[in-house]
ZABA-957287 format. One line per field, with one value per residue: residue in three letters; residue number from 0; x, z, y of N, C-alpha, C in turn. Coordinates in steps of 0.2 Angstrom, whole numbers, plus 2048, in hexadecimal, padded with zeros to 3 digits. Example, Ala and Ser with C-alpha at 12.3 -4.5 7.8 and 13.67 -1.06 7.14 Angstrom:
BEGIN
aa (ALA, SER) .
i (0, 1) .
n.c1 (842, 840) .
n.c3 (827, 823) .
n.c2 (7E4, 7F5) .
ca.c1 (83E, 844) .
ca.c3 (827, 824) .
ca.c2 (7EA, 7FB) .
c.c1 (842, 840) .
c.c3 (827, 827) .
c.c2 (7F0, 800) .
# end
This chain:
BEGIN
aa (UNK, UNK, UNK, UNK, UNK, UNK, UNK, UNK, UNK, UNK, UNK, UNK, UNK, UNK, UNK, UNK, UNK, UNK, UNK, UNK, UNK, UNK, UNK, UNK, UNK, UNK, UNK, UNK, UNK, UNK, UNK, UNK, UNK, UNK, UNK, UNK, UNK, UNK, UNK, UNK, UNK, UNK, UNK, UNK, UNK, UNK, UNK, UNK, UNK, UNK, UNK, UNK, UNK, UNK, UNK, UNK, UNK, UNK, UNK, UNK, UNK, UNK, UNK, UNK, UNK, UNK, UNK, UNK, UNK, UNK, UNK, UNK, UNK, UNK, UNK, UNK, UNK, UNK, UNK, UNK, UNK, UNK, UNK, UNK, UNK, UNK, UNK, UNK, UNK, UNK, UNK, UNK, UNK, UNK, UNK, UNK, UNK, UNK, UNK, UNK, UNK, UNK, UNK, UNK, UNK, UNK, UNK, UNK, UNK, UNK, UNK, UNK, UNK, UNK, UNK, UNK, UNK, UNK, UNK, UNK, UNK, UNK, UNK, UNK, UNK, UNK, UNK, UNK, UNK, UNK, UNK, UNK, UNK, UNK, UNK, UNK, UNK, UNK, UNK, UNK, UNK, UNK, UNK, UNK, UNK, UNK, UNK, UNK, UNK, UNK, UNK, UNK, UNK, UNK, UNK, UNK, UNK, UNK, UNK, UNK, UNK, UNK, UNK, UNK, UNK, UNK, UNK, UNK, UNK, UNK, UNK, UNK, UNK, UNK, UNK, UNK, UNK, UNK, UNK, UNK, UNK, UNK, UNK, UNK, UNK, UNK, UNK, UNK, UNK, UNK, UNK, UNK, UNK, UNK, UNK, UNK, UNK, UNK, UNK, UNK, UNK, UNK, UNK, UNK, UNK, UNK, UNK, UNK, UNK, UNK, UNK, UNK, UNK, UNK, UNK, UNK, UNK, UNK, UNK, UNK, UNK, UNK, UNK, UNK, UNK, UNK, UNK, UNK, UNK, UNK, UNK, UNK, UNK, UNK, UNK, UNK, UNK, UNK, UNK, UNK, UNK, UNK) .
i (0, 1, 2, 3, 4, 5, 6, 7, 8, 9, 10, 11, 12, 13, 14, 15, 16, 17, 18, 19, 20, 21, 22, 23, 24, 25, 26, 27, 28, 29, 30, 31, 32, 33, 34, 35, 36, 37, 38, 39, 40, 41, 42, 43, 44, 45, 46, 47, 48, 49, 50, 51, 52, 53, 54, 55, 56, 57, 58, 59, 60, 61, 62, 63, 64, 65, 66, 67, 68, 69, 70, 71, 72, 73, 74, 75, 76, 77, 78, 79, 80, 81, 82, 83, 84, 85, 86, 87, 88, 89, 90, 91, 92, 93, 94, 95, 96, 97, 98, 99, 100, 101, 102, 103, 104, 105, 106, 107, 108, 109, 110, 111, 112, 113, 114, 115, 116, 117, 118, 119, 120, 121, 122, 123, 124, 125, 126, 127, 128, 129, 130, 131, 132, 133, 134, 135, 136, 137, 138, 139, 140, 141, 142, 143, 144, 145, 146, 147, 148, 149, 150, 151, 152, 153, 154, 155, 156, 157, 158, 159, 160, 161, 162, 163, 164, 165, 166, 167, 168, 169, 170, 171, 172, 173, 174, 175, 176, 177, 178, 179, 180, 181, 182, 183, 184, 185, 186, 187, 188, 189, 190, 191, 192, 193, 194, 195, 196, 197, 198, 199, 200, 201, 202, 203, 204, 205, 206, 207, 208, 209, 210, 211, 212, 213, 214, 215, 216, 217, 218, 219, 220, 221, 222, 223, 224, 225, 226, 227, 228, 229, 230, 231, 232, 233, 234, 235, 236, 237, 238, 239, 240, 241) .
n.c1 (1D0, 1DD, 1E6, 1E4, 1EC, 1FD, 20E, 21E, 22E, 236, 243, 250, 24F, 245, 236, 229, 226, 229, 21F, 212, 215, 215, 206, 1FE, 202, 1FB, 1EF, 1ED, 1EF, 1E4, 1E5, 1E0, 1D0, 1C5, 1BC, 1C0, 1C5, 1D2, 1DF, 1E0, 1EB, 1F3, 1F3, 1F8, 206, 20A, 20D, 214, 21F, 222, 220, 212, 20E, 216, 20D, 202, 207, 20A, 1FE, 1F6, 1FC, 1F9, 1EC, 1EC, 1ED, 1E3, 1E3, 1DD, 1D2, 1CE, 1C4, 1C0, 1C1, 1BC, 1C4, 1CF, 1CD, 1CF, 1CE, 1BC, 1BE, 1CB, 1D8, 1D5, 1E1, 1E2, 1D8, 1D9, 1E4, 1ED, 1EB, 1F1, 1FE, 202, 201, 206, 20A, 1FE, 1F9, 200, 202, 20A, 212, 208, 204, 20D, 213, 206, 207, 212, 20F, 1FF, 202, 20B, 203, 1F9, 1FF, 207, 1FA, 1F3, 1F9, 1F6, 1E5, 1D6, 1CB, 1BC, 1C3, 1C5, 1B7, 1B1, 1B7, 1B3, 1A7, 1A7, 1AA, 1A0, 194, 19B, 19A, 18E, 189, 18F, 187, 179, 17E, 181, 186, 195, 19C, 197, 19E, 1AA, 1AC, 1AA, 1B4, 1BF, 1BB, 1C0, 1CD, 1D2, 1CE, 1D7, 1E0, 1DF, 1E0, 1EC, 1F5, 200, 204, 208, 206, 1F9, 1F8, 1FC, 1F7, 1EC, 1F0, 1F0, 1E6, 1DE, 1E6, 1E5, 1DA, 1D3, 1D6, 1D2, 1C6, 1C1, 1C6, 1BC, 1B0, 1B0, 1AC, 1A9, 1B3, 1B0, 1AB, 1B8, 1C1, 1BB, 1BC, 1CA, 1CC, 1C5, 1CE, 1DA, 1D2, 1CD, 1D8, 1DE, 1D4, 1D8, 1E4, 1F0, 1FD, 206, 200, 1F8, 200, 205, 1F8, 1F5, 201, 1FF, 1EF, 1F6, 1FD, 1F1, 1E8, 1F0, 1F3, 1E4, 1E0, 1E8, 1E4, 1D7, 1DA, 1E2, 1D8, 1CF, 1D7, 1D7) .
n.c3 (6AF, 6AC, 6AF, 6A2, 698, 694, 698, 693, 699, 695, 689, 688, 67E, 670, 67A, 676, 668, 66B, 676, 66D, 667, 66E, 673, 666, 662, 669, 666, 65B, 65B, 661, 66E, 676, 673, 667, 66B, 678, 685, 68C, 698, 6A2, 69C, 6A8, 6AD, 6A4, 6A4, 6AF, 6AE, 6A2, 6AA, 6A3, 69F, 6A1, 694, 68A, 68A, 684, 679, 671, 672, 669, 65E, 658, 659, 64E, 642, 645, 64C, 659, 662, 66A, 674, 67A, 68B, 68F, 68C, 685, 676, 66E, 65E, 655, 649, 63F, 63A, 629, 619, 614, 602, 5FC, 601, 5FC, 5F0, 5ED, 5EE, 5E6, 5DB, 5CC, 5CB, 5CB, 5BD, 5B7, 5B2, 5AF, 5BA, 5C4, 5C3, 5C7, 5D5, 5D9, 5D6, 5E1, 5ED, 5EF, 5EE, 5F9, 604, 606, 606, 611, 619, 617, 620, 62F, 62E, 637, 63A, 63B, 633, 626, 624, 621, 613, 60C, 60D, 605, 5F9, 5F4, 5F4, 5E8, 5DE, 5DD, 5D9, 5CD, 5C6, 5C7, 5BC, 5C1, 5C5, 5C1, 5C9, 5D5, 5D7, 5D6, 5E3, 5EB, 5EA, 5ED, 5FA, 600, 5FE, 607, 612, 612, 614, 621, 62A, 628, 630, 630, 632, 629, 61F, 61D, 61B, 60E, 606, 605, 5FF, 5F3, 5ED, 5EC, 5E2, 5D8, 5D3, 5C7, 5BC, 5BE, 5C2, 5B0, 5AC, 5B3, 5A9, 59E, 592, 596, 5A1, 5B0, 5B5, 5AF, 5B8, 5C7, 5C3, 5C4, 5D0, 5D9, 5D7, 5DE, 5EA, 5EF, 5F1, 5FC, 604, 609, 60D, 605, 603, 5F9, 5ED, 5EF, 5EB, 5DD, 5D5, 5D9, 5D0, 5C6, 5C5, 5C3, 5B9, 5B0, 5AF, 5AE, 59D, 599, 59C, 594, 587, 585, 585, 579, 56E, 571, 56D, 55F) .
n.c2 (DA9, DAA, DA1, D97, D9B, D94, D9A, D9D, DA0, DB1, DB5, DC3, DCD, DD2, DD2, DD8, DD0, DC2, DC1, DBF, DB6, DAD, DAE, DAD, DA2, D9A, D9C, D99, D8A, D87, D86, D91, D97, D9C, DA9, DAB, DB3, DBC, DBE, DCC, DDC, DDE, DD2, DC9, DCF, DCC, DBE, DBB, DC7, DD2, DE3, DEC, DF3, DEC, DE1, DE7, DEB, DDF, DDB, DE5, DE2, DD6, DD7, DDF, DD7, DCE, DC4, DC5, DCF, DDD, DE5, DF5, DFA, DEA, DE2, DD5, DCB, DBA, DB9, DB6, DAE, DA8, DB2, DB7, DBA, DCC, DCC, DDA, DDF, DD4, DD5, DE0, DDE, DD3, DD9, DDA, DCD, DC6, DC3, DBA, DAB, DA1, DA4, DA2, D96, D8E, D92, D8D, D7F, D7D, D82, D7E, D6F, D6D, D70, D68, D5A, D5D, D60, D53, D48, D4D, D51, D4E, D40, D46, D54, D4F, D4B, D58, D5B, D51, D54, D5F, D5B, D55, D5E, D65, D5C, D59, D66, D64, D59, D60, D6C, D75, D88, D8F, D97, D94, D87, D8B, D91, D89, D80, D89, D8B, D7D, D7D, D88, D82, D78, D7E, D84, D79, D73, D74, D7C, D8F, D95, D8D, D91, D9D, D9F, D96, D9E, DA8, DA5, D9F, DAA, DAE, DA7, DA8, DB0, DAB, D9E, D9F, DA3, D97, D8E, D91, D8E, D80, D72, D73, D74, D68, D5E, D64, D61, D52, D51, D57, D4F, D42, D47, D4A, D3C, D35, D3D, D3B, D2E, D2C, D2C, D2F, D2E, D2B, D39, D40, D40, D3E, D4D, D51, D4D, D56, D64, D65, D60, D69, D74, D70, D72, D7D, D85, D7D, D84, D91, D92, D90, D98, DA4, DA2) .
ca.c1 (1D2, 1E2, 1E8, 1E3, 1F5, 203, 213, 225, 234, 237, 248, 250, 24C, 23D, 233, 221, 226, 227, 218, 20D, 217, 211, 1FF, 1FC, 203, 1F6, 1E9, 1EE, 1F1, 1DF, 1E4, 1DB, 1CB, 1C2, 1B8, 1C5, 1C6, 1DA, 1E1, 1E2, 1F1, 1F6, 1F5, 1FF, 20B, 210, 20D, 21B, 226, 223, 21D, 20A, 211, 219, 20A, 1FF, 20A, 208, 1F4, 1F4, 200, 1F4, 1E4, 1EC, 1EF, 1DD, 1E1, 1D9, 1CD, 1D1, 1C0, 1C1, 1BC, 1BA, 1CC, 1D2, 1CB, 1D0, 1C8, 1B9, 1BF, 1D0, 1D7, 1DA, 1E4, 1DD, 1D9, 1DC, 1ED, 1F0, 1EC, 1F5, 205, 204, 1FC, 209, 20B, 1F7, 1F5, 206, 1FF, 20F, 215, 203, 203, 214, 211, 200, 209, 216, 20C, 1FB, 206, 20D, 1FF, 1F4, 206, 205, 1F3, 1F0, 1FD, 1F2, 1DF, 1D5, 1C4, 1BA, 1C5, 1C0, 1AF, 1AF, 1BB, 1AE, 19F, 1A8, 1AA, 199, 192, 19D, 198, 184, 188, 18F, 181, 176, 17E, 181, 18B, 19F, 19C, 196, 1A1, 1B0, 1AC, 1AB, 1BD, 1C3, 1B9, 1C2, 1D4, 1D2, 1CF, 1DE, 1E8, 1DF, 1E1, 1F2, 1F9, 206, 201, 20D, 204, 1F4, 1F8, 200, 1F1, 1E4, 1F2, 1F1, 1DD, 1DD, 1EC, 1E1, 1D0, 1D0, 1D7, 1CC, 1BD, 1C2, 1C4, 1B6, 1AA, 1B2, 1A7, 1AC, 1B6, 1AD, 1AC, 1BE, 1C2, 1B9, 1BF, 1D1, 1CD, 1C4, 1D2, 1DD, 1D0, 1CF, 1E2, 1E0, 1D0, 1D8, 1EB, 1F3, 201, 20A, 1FA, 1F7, 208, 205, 1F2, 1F7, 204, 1F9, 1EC, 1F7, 1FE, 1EA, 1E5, 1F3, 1F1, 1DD, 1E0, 1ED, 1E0, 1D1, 1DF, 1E4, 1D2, 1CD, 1DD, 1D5) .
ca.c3 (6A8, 6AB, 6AE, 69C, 693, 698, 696, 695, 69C, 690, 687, 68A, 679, 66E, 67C, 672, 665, 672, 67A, 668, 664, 673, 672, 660, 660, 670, 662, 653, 65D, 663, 677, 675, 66F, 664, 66E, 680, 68A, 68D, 69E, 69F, 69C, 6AF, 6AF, 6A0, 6A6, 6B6, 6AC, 69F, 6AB, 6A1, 6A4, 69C, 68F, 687, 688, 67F, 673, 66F, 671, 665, 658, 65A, 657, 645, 63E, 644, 650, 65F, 662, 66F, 678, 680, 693, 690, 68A, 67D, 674, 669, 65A, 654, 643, 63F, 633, 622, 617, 611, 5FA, 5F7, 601, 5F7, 5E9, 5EA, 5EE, 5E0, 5D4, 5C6, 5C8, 5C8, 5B8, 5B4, 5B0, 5B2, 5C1, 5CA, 5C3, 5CA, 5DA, 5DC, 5D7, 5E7, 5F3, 5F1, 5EF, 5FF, 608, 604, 608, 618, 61C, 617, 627, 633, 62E, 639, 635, 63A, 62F, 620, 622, 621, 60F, 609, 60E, 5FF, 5F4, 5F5, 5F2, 5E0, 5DC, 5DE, 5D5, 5C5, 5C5, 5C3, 5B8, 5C4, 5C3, 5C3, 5CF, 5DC, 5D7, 5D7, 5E8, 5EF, 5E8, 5F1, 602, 5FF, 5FE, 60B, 619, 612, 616, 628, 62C, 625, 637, 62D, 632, 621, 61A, 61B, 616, 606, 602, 606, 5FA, 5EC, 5EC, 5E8, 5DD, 5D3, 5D4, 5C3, 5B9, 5C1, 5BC, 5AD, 5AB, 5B2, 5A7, 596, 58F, 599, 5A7, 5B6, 5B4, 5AE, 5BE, 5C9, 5C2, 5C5, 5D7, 5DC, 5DA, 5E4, 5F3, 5F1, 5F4, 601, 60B, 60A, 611, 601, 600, 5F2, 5E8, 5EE, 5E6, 5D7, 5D4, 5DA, 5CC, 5BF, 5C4, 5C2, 5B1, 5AC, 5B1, 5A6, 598, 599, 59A, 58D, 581, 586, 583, 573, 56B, 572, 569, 557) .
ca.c2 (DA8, DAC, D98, D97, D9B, D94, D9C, D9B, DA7, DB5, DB8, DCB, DD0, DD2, DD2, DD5, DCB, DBD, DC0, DC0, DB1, DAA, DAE, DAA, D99, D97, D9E, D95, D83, D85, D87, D96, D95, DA1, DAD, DAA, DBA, DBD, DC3, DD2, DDD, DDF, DCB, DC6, DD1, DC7, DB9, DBD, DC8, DD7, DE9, DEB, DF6, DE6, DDC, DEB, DEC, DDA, DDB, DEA, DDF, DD0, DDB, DE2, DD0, DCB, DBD, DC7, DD5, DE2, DE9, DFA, DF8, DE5, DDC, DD3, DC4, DB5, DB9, DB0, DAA, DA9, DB8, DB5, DC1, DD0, DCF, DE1, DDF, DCF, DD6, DE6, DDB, DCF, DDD, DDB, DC4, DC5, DC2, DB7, DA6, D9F, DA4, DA1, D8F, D8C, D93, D89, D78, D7B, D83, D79, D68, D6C, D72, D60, D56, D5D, D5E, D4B, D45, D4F, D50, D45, D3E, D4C, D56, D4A, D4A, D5D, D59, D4C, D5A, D67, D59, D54, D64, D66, D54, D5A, D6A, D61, D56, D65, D6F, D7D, D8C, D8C, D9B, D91, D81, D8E, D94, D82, D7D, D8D, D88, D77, D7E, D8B, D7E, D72, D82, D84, D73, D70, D75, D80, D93, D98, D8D, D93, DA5, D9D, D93, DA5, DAE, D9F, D9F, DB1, DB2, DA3, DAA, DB3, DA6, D98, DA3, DA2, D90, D89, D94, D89, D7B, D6B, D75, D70, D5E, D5D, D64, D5B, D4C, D52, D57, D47, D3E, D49, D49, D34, D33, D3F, D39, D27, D31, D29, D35, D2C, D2C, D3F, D46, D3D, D44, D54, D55, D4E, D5C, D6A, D64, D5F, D6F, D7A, D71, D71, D86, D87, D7E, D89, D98, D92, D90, DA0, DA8, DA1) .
c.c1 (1DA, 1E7, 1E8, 1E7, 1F9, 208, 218, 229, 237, 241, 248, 24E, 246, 239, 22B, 221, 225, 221, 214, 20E, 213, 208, 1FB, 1FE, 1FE, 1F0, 1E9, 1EC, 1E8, 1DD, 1E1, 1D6, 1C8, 1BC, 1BA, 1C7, 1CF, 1DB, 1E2, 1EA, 1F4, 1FB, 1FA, 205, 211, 210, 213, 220, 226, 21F, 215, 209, 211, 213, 204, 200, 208, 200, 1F4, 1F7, 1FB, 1EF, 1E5, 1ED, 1E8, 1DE, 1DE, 1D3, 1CC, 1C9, 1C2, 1BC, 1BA, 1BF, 1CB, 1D1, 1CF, 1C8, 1C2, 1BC, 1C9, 1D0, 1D8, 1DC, 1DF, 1DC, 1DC, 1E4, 1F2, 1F1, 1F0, 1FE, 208, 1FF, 200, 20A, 204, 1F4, 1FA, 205, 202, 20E, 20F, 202, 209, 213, 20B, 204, 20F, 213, 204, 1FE, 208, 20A, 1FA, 1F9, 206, 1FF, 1F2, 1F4, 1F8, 1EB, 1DB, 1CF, 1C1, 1BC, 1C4, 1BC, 1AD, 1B2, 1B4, 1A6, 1A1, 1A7, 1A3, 192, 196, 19A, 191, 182, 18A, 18C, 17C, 176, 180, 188, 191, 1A0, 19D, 19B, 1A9, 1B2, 1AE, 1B2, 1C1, 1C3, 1BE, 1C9, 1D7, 1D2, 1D3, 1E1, 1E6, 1E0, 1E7, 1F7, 1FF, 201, 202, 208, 1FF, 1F3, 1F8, 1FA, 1EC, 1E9, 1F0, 1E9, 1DD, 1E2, 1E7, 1DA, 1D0, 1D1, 1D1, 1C7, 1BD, 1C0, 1BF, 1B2, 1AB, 1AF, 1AA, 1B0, 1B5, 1AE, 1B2, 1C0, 1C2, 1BC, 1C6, 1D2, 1C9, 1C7, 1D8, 1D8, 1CE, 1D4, 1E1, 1DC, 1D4, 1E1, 1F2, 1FA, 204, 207, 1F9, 1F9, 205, 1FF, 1F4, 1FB, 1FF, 1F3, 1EE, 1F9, 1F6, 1E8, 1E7, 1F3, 1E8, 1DC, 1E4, 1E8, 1DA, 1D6, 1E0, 1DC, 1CD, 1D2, 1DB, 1CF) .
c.c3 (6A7, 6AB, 6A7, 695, 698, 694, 697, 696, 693, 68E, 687, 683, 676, 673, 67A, 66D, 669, 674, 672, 664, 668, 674, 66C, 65D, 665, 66A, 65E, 654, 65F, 66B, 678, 671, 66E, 669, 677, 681, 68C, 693, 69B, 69E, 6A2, 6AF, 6AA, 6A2, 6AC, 6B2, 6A6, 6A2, 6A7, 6A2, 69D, 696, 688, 683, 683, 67B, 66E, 66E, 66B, 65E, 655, 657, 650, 641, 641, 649, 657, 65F, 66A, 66F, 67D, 685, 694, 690, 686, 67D, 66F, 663, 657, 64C, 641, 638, 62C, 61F, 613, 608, 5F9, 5F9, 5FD, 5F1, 5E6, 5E9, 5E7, 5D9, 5CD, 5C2, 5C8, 5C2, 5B3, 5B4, 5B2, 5B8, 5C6, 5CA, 5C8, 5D2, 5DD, 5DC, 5DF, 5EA, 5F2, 5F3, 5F8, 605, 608, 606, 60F, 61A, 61C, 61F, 62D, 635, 631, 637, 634, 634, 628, 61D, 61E, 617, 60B, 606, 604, 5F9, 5F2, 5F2, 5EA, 5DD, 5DA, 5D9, 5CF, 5C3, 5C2, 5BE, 5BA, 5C3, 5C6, 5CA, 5D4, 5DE, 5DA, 5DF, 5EE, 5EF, 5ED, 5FA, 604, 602, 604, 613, 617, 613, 61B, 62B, 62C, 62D, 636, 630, 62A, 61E, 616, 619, 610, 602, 5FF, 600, 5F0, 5E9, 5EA, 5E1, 5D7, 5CF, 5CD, 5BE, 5B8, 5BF, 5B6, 5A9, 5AC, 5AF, 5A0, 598, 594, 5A1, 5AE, 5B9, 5B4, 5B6, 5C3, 5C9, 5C4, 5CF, 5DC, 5DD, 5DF, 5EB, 5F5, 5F5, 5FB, 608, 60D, 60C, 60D, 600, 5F9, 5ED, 5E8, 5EA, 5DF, 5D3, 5D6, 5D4, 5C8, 5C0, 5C1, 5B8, 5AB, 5A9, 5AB, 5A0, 597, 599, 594, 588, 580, 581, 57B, 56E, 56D, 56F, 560, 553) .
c.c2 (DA8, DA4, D95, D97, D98, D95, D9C, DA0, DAB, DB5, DC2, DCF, DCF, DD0, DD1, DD0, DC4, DBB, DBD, DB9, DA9, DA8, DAA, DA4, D96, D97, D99, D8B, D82, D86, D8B, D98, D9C, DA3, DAD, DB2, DB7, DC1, DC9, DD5, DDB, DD6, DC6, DCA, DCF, DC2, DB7, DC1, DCE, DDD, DE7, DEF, DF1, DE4, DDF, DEB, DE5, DD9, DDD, DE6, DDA, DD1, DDC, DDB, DCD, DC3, DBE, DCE, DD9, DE5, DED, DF8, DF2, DDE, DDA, DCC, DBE, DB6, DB4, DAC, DAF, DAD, DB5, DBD, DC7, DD0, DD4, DE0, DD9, DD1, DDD, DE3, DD7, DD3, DDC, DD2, DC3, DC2, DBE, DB0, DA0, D9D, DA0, D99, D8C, D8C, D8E, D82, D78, D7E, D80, D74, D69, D6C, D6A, D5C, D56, D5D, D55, D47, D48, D51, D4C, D47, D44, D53, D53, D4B, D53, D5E, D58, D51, D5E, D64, D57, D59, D65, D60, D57, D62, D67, D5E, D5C, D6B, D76, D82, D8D, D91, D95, D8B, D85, D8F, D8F, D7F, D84, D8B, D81, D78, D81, D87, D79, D79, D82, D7E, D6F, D6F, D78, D89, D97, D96, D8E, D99, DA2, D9C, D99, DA9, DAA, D9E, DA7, DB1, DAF, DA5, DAC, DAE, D9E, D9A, DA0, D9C, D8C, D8A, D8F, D82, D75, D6C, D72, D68, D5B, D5E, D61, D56, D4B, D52, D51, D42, D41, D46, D41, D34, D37, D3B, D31, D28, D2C, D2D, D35, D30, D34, D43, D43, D41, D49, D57, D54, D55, D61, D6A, D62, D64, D75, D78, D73, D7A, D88, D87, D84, D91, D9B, D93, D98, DA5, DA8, DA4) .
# end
C-alpha cells in the first residue's frame, strides 16, 4: 500500500502541516480512494523523512476534520464519504447573520455565482447526468403537487454536489455554509402560493445554460435568479405585513 502516495521533500518548518497538506490533497483529488488503508506510521515516516511523532500528529489532525478515520490496532483509513461542516457549529457561528436577509442574499449571490462559474468548466458528462437526475425529480414533483419539503431537499442535494464537484475544496465549504445559512428562509418561501413553480422555473434556466456549458448565458440567469428570487420574497413579506 504503501506505493500508493507519492510524496515530495519536506520543508524544515511545519512539518505536520506539510504532511496533512500532503495527504488531504491525495484525498480530496481522488488518488486516495474512499475506504484506502494508509501506510502506517513507521512507513509514512520514511516516506516523508520524519519522525512518527510528526506523522501521528498529522493522522490525528486529519481524523478531527473527518477526512480519515483512525482504527486502534488496525490504521488509518480515507473516509468513506467526504466530511461536510457540522450545522450546529455553522449555526453557532453565524448565530447573529442567521436571520439577516440582506446579508444572506448578498453572500448567496457571490458565493453560489461563483461556485456554478466554476463547476460549469470542469463537470463532465457523467457529472451532468447526475445534474439532469435532481432536475428530473423537481420536474415530477411539481407535476404532482408534492411537498416544498421534499422539493426543498432536492434543490439542496443539487447545490451540495455543484460545490463537491466544483474542484474548489473552499468552495465546497462555502456552498455547505450557504445551504444552511438559507434553509430557514427557503422554507419559507416555498410554502407561499405559487413559490415552487416560480422557482423551478427560475432554476431550469440556470441548469440549461449549465448542462449546455453556456457560461455567458449561466451568469446572466444566475443573476436574474437572485434578483427574481428577492423580489418574489419581498412581495410575499409585504402581503404578509398587511
Amino acid at each position: 500500500m504503501g506505493n500508493a502516495m507519492d510524496v515530495t521533500a519536506l520543508k524544515k518548518t511545519t512539518l505536520t502541516e506539510q504532511i496533512m497538506d500532503q495527504i488531504a490533497s491525495q484525498i480530496t483529488s481522488g488518488k486516495l480512494k474512499p475506504g484506502q488503508r494508509l501506510p502506517n506510521e513507521r512507513a509514512m515516516g520514511e516516506m516523508f523523512k520524519v519522525t512518527r511523532s510528526r506523522v501521528r500528529e498529522a493522522l490525528r489532525a486529519l481524523s478531527l476534520i473527518g477526512l480519515i478515520e483512525i482504527k486502534p490496532g488496525d490504521g488509518s483509513y480515507v473516509c468513506e464519504n467526504k466530511p461536510q461542516l457540522p450545522e450546529e457549529t455553522m449555526t453557532w457561528i453565524f448565530h447573529k447573520e442567521i436571520h439577516n436577509l440582506d446579508e444572506i442574499y448578498a453572500a448567496r449571490k457571490l458565493i453560489e455565482e461563483e461556485v456554478y462559474l466554476t463547476a460549469v468548466s470542469v463537470v463532465n458528462h457523467d457529472d451532468r447526468i447526475r445534474f439532469q437526475a435532481l432536475i428530473d425529480q423537481m420536474a415530477e414533483l411539481i407535476s404532482r403537487d408534492g411537498q416544498p419539503e421534499a422539493y426543498h431537499q432536492l434543490l439542496d442535494e443539487y447545490d451540495l454536489l455543484m460545490g463537491r464537484l466544483c474542484g474548489n475544496q473552499i468552495y465546497d465549504k462555502l456552498m455547505q455554509t450557504i445551504v444552511m445559512l438559507r434553509k430557514d428562509f427557503s422554507r419559507k418561501l416555498l410554502n407561499a402560493d405559487g413559490a415552487m413553480a416560480h422557482s423551478f422555473k427560475l432554476r431550469l434556466s440556470i441548469h440549461e445554460a449549465f448542462i449546455q456549458r453556456d457560461k455567458v448565458q449561466l451568469r446572466k440567469n444566475l443573476k436574474s435568479f437572485y434578483n427574481s428570487s428577492r423580489k418574489f420574497y419581498d412581495s410575499i413579506a409585504d402581503n404578509t405585513d398587511k
